[in-house]
C-alpha positions in Angstrom: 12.7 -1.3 0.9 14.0 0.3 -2.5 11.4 2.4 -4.6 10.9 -0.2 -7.6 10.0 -3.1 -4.9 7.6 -0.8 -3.9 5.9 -0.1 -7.0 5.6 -3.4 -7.9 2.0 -3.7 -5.4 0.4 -1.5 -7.5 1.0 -3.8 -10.4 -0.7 -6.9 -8.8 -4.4 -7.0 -10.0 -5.2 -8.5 -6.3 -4.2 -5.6 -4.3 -6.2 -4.2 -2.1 -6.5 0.1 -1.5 -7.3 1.3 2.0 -7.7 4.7 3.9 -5.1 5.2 6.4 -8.0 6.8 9.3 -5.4 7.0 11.9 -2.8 9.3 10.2 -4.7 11.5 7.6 -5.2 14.8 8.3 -4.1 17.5 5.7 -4.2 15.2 2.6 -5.5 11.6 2.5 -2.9 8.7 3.3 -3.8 5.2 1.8 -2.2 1.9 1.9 -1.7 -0.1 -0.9 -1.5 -4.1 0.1 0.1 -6.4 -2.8 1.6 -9.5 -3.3 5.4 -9.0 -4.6 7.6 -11.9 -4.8 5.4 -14.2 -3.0 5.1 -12.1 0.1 2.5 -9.2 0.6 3.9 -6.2 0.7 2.5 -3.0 2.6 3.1 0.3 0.8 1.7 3.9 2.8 1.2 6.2 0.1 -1.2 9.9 -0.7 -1.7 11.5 -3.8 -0.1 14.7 -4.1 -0.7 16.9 -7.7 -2.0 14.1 -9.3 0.9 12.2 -8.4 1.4 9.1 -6.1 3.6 9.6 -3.3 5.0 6.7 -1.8 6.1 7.4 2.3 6.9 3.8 3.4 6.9 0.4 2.3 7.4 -2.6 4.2 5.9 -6.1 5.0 3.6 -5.1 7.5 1.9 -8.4 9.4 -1.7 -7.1 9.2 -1.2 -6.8 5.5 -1.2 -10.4 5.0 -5.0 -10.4 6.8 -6.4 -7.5 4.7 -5.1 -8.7 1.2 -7.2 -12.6 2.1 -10.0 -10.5 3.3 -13.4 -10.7 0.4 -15.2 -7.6 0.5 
């Protein structure tokens, strides 16, 4: 997964933003879950210095079921 498909969740006004509460620790980890290119895309990211920091991307199965999800 290349760094600009990655981005491109953050730009769908449908994503969804989630705590990662199995791998934080230190700093916060998050998932972003978007829809890019017709297929929802799973990207693992933290803020680091005001900064997203994007540690893996990639079309992740349960991301389909938490981006239909209504709060």
């Amino acid at each position: 997964m290349d760094f600009e498909t990655a981005v491109r969740a953050f730009k769908d006004h449908g994503r969804k933003i989630y705590t990662d509460e199995k791998h934080g620790g230190v700093e916060e980890r998050l998932f972003c879950i978007g829809k890019v290119g017709g297929k929802i895309l799973t990207v693992r990211f933290t803020y680091r210095e005001g900064t997203i920091r994007i540690y893996g991307a990639g079309y992740w199965r349960r991301g389909k079921r938490y981006y239909e999800q209504t709060d």
